[in-house]
FIKE-659670 format. One record per residue (C-alpha): residue in three letters; x, y, z. Coordinates in steps of 0.5 Angstrom, whole numbers, plus 500, padded with zeros to 3 digits. Layout:
! FIKE-659670
<atom residuo="ALA" c1="X" c2="Y" c3="Z"/>
...
! end
This chain:
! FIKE-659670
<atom residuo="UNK" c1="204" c2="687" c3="194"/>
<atom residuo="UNK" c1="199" c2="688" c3="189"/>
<atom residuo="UNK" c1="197" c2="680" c3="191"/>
<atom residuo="UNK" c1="196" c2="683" c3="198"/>
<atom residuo="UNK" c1="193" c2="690" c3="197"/>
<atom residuo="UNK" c1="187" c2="685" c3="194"/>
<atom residuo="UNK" c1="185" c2="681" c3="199"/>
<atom residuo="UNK" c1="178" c2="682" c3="203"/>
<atom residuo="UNK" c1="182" c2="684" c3="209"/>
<atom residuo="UNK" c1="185" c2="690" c3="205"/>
<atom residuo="UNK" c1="180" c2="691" c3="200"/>
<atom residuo="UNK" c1="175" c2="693" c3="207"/>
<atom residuo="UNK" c1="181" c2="697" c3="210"/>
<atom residuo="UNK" c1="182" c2="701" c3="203"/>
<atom residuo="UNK" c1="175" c2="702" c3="204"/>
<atom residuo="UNK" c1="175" c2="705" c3="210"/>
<atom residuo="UNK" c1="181" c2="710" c3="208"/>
<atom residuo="UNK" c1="176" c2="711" c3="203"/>
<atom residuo="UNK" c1="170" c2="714" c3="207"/>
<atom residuo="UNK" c1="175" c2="718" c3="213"/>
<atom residuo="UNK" c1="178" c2="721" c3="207"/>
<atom residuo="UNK" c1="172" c2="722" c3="204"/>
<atom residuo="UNK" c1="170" c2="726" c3="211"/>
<atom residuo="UNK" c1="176" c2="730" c3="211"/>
<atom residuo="UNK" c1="176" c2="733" c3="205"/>
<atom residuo="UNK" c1="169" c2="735" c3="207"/>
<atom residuo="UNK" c1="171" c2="738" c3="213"/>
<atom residuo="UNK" c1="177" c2="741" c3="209"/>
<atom residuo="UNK" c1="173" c2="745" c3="204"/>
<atom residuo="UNK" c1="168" c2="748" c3="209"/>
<atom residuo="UNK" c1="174" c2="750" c3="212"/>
<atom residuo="UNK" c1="177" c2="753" c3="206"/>
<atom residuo="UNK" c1="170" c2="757" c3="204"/>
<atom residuo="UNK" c1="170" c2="759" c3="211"/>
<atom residuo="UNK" c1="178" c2="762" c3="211"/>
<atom residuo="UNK" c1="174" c2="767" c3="206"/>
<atom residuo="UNK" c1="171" c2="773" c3="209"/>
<atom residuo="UNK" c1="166" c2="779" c3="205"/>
<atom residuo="UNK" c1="171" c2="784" c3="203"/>
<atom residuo="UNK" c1="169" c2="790" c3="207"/>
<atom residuo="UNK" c1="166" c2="796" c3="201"/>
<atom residuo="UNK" c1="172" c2="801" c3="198"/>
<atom residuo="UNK" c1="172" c2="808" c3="200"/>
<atom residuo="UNK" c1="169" c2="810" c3="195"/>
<atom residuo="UNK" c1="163" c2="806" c3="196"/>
<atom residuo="UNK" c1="163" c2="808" c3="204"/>
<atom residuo="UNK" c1="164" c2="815" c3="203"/>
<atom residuo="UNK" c1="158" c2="816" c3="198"/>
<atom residuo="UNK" c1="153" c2="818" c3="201"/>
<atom residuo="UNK" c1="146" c2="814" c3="200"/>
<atom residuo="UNK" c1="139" c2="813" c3="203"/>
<atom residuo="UNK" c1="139" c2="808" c3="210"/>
<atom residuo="UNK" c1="134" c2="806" c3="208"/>
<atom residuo="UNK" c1="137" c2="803" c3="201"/>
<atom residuo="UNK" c1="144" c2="800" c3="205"/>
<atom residuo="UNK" c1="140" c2="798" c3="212"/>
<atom residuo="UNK" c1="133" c2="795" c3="213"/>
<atom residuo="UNK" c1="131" c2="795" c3="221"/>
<atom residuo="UNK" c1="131" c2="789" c3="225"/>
<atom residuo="UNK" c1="136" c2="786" c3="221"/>
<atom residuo="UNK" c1="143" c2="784" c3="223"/>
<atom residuo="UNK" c1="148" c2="789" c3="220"/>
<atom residuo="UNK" c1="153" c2="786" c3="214"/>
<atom residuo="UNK" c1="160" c2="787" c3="213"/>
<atom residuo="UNK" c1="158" c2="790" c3="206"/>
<atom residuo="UNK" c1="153" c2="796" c3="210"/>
<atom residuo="UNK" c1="157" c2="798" c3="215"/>
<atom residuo="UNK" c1="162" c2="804" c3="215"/>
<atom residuo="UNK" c1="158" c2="808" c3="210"/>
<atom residuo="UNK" c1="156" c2="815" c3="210"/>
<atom residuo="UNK" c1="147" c2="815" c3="210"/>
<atom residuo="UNK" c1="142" c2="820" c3="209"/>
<atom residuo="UNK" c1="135" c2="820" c3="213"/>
<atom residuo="UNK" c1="130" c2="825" c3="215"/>
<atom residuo="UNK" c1="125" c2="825" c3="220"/>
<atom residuo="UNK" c1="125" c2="827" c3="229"/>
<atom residuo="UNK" c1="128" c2="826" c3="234"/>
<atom residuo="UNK" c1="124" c2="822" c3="240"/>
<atom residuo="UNK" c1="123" c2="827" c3="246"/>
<atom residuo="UNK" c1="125" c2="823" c3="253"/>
<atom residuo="UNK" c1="130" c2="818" c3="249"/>
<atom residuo="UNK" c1="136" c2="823" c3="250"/>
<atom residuo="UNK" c1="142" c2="817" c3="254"/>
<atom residuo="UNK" c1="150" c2="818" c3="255"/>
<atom residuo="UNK" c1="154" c2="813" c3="253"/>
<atom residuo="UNK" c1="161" c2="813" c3="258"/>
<atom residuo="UNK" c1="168" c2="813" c3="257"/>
<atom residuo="UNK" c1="168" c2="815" c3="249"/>
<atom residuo="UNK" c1="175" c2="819" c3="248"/>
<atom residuo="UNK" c1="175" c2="825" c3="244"/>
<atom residuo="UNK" c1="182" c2="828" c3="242"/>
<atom residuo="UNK" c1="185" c2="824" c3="248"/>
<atom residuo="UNK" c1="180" c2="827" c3="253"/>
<atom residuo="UNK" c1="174" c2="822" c3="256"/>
<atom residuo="UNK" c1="167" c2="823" c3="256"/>
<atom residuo="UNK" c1="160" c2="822" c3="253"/>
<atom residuo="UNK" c1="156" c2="821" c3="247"/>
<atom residuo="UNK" c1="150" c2="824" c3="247"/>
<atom residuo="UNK" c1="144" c2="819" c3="245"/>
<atom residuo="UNK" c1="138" c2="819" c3="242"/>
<atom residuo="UNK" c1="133" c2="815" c3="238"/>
<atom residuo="UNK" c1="131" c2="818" c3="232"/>
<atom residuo="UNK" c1="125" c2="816" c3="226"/>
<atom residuo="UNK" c1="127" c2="816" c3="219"/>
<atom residuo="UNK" c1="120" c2="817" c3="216"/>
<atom residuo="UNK" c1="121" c2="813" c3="211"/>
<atom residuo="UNK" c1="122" c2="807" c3="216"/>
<atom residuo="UNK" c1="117" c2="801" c3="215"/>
<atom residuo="UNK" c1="113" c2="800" c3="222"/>
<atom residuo="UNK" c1="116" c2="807" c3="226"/>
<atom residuo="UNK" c1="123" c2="803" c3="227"/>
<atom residuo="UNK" c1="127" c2="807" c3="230"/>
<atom residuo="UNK" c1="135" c2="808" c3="229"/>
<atom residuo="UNK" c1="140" c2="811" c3="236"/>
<atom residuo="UNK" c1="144" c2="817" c3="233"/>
<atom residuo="UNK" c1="150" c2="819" c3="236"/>
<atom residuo="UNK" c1="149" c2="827" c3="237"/>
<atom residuo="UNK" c1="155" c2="828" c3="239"/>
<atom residuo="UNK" c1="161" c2="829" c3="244"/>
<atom residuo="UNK" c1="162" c2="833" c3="251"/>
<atom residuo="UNK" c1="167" c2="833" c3="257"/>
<atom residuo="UNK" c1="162" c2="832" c3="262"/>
<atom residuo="UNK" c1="154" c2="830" c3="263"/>
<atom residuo="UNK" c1="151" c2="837" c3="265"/>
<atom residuo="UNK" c1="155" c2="840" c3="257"/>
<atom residuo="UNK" c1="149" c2="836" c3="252"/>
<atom residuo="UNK" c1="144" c2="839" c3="249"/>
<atom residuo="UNK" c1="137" c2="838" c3="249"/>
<atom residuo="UNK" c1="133" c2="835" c3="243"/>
<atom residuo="UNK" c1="131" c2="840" c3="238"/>
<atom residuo="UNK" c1="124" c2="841" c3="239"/>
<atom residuo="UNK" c1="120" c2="836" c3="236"/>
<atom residuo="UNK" c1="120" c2="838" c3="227"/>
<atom residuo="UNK" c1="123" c2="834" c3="221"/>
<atom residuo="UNK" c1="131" c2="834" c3="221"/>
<atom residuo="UNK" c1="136" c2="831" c3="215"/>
<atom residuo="UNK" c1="141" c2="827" c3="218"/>
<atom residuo="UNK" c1="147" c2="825" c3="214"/>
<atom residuo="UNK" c1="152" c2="821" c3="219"/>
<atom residuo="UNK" c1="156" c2="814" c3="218"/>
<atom residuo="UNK" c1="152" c2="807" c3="219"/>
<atom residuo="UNK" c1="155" c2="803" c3="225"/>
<atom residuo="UNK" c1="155" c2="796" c3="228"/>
<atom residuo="UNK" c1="154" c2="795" c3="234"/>
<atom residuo="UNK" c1="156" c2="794" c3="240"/>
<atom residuo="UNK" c1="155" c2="789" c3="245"/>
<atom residuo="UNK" c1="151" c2="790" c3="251"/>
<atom residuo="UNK" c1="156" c2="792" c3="257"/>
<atom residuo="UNK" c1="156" c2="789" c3="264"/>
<atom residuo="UNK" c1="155" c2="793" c3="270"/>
<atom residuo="UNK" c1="149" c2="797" c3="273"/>
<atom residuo="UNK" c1="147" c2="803" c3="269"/>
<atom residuo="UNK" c1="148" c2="810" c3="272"/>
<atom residuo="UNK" c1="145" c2="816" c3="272"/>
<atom residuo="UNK" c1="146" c2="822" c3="271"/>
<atom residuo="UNK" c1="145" c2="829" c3="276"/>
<atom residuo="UNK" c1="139" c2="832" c3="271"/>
<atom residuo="UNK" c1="137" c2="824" c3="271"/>
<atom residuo="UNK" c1="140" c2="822" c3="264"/>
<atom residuo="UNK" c1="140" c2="815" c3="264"/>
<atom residuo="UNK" c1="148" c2="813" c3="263"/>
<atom residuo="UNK" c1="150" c2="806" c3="259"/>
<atom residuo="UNK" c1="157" c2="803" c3="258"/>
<atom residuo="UNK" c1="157" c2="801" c3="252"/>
<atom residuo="UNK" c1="152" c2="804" c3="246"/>
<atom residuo="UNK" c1="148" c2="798" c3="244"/>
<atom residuo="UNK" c1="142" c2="798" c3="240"/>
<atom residuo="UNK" c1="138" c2="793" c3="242"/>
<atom residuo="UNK" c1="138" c2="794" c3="250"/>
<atom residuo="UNK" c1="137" c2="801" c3="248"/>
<atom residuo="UNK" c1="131" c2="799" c3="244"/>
<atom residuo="UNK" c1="128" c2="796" c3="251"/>
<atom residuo="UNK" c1="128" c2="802" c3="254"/>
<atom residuo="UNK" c1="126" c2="805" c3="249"/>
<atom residuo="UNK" c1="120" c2="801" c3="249"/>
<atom residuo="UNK" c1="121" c2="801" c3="240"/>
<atom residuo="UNK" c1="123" c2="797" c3="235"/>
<atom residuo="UNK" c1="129" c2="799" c3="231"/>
<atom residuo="UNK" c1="135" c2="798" c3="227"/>
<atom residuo="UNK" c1="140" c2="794" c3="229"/>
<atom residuo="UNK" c1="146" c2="798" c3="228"/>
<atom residuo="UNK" c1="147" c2="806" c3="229"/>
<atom residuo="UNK" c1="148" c2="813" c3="226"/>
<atom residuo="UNK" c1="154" c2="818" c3="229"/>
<atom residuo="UNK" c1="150" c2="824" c3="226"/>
<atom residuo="UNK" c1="156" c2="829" c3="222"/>
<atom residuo="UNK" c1="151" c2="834" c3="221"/>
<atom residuo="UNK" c1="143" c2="835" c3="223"/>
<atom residuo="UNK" c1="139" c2="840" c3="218"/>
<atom residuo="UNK" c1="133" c2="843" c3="220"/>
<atom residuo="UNK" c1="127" c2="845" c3="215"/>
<atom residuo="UNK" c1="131" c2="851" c3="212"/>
<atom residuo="UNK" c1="138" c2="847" c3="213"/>
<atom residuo="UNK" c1="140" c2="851" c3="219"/>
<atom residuo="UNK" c1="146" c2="846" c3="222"/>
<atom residuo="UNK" c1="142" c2="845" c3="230"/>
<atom residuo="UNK" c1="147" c2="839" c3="232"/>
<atom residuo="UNK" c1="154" c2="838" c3="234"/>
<atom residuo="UNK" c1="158" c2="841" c3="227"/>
<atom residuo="UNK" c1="154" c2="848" c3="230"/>
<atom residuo="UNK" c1="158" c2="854" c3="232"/>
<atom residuo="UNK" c1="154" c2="855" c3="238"/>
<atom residuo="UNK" c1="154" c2="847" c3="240"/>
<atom residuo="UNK" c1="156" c2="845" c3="246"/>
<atom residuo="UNK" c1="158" c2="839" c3="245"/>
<atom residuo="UNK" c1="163" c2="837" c3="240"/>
<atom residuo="UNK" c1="162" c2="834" c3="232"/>
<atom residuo="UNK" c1="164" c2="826" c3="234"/>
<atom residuo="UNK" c1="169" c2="823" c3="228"/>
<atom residuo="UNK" c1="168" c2="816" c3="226"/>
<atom residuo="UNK" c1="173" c2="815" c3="219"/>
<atom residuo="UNK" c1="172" c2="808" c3="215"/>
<atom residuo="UNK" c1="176" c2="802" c3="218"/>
<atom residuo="UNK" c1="182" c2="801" c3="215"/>
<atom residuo="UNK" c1="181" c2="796" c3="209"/>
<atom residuo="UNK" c1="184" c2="788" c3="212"/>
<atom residuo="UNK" c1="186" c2="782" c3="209"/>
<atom residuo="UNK" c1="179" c2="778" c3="208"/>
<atom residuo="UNK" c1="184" c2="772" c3="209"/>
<atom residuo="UNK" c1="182" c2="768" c3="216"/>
<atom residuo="UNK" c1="189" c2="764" c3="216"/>
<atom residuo="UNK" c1="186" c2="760" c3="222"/>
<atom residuo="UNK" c1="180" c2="756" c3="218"/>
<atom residuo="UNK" c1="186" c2="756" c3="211"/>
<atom residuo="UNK" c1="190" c2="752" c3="216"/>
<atom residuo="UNK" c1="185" c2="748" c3="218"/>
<atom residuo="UNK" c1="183" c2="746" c3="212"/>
<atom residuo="UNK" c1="191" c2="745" c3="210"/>
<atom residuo="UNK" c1="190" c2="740" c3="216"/>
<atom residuo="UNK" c1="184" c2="737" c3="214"/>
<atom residuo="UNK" c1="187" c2="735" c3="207"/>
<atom residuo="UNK" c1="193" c2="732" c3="210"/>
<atom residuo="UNK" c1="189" c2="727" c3="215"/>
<atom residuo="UNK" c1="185" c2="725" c3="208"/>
<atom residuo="UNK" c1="192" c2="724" c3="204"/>
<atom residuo="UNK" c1="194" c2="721" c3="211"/>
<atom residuo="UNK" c1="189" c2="715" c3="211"/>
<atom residuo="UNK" c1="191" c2="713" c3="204"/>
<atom residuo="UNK" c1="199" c2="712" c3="207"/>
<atom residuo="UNK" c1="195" c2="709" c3="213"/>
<atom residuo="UNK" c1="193" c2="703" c3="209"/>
<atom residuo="UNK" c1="198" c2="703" c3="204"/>
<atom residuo="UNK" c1="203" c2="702" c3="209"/>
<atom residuo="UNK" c1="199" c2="697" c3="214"/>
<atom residuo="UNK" c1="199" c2="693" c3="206"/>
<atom residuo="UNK" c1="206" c2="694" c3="205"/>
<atom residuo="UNK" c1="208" c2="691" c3="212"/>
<atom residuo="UNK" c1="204" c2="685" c3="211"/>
<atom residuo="UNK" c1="207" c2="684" c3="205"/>
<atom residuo="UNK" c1="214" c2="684" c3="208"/>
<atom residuo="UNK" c1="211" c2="680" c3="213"/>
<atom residuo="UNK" c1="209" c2="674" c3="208"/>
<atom residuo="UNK" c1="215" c2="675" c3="204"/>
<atom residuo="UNK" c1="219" c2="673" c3="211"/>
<atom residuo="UNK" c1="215" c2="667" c3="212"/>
<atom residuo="UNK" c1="215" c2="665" c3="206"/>
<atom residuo="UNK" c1="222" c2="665" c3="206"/>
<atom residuo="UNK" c1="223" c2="662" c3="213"/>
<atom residuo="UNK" c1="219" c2="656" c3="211"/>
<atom residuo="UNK" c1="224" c2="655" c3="204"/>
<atom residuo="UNK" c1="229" c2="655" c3="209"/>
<atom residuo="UNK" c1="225" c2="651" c3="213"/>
<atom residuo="UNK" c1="224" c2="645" c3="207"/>
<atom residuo="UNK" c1="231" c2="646" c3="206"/>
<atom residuo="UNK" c1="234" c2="644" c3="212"/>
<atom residuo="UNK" c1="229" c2="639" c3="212"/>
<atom residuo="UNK" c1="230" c2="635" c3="206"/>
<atom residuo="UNK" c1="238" c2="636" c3="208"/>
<atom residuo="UNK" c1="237" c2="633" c3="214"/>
<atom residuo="UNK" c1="234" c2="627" c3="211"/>
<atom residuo="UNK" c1="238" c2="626" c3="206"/>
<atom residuo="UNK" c1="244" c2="626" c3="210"/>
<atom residuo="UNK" c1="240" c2="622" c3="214"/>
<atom residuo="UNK" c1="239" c2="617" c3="207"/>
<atom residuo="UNK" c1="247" c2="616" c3="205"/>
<atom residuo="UNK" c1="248" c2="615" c3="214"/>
<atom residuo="UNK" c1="243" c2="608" c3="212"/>
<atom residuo="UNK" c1="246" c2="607" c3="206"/>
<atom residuo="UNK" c1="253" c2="607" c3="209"/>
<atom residuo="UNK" c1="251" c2="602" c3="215"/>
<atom residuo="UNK" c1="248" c2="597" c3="209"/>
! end
């Protein structure tokens, strides 16, 4: 067999093997190194508090390793950004975040960041902005959401109504650069640490929860099975060509015996033949 498997034809045909196998395992290493995502951060990193400005930077994409966490940021609500954003459940009951940009004074170029106030039943229940004075904000840092489909909606005092809080449509219509993730305020402080946002005792609105995701395997099991697939293919190559090998080696032993068979025959014929002369002399 080794005989065979040295021709040219199966030399040029073991390199192909070669260079699909070569594919394969490329494809099966991205694959794997694809099957391991970035571990979210503990509970012990989320629920410590840090500046914003030290975990995210504005107009940047938001990382697995800073969302969840609890931030602190001073600075002042926007005046006229207040938003509702529909369809958020509050104890089983539906209703409304109160919304409404907020600028960290340590951010660089004046970005700004949607903070969620809080939570009311109905649109007339949100509170109006604090008047315009610093504020320490410490809330959970959020990814954000996708854009939601649909008209906006408009509330009876004029409040602008959206489906879905996504930081970059309401950027737009806040006409101001920004972070890419948002803010669910647990307590708002004024200069003298007066509470004025939702955790106040005389607030209308309702304090919004948001507890740290559960912590999930970091194994993406679709891309591991994909490059389980892709080492079989490689591995699949080579027993392609080494039985393509084996049956043209089958193959030649067959005629090799056949034409020995053949020779015999042969020379028994004419070796009868001879004596049947010989006999007739």
């Amino acid at each position: 067999m080794l005989k065979t498997a040295l021709q040219p034809k199966w030399i040029g045909t073991l390199a192909l093997a070669l260079l699909l196998a070569t594919v394969f395992v490329v494809l099966s290493a991205w694959q794997f190194s694809e099957s391991s995502s970035e571990p979210p951060p503990t509970e012990e990193i989320t629920e410590t508090a840090v500046p914003l400005t030290e975990v995210h930077e504005p107009q940047q994409p938001m990382t697995v390793a800073e969302a969840d966490r609890i931030v602190d940021t001073s600075g002042e609500f926007l005046e006229d950004t207040q938003v509702l954003i529909e369809e958020r459940l509050q104890d089983g009951e539906s209703g409304y975040w109160v919304v409404a940009a907020f600028r960290p004074e340590d951010a660089p170029d004046d970005n700004i960041i949607p903070v969620v106030r809080g939570w009311v039943e109905e649109p007339g229940a949100a509170e109006e902005l604090p008047a315009e004075q610093p504020l320490e904000i410490q809330g959970r840092l959020l990814p954000p959401e996708a854009p939601g489909p649909g008209q906006r909606g408009m509330s009876a005092d004029g409040t602008q109504i959206f489906p879905t809080l996504s930081p970059a449509e309401l950027i737009n219509v806040w006409d101001q650069p920004g972070y890419s993730g948002f803010l669910v305020a647990f307590q708002t402080l004024d200069a003298e640490g007066t509470e004025l946002g939702a955790a106040s005792s005389s607030s209308t609105m309702e304090p919004v929860r948001v507890d740290p995701q559960p912590e999930t395997s970091d194994i993406n099991w679709l891309n591991l099975f994909y490059g389980v697939e892709w080492t079989v293919f490689a591995g699949f190559a080579f027993y392609l060509w080494w039985r393509l090998v084996k049956d043209a080696h089958e193959k030649q032993l067959e005629e090799e015996r056949l034409d020995r068979e053949w020779q015999e025959q042969w020379r028994a014929e004419q070796l009868a033949l001879r004596q049947q002369n010989q006999a007739k002399d």
